[in-house]
N, C-alpha and C positions, 0 to 999 in steps of 0.2 A: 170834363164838363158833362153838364147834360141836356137834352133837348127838351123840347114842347106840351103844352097844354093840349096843344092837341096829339089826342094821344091814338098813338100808331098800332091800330086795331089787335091786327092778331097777335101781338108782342106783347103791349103793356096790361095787367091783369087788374081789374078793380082794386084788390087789396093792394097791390104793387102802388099804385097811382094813390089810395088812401093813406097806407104808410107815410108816402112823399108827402102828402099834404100835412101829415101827423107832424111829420120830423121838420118839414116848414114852417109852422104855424109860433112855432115858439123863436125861428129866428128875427131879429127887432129890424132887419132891412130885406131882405131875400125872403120873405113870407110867401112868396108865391113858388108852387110846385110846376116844374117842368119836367114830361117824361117822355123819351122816343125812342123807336129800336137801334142799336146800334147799327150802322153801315157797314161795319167791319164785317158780316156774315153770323156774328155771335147772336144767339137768340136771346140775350138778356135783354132784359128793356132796361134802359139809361133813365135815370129820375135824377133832378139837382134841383137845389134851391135858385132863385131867382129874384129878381124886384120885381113886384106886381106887376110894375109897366111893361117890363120885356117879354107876359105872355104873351 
């Protein structure tokens, strides 16, 4: 999965977070982008689709 709209400063990168909204936008229920840094220690930033309401 993936985390939050609010997105977790020094990890998620503008394009990162635009991407996800790109790749969101065309899904017909999860339209809404979530992105957060992983907890695990890994520096990726985590982006998933979502329901609008769950941001």
């Amino acid at each position: 999965g993936r985390p939050s709209a609010r997105y977790d400063a020094p990890y998620c990168s503008q394009e990162e977070v635009r991407e996800c909204d790109d790749d969101c936008s065309g899904n017909p229920v999860r339209d809404a982008c979530q992105c957060a840094y992983d907890p695990a220690g890994s520096p990726a930033c985590d982006c998933y689709c979502v329901e609008p309401w769950r941001r």
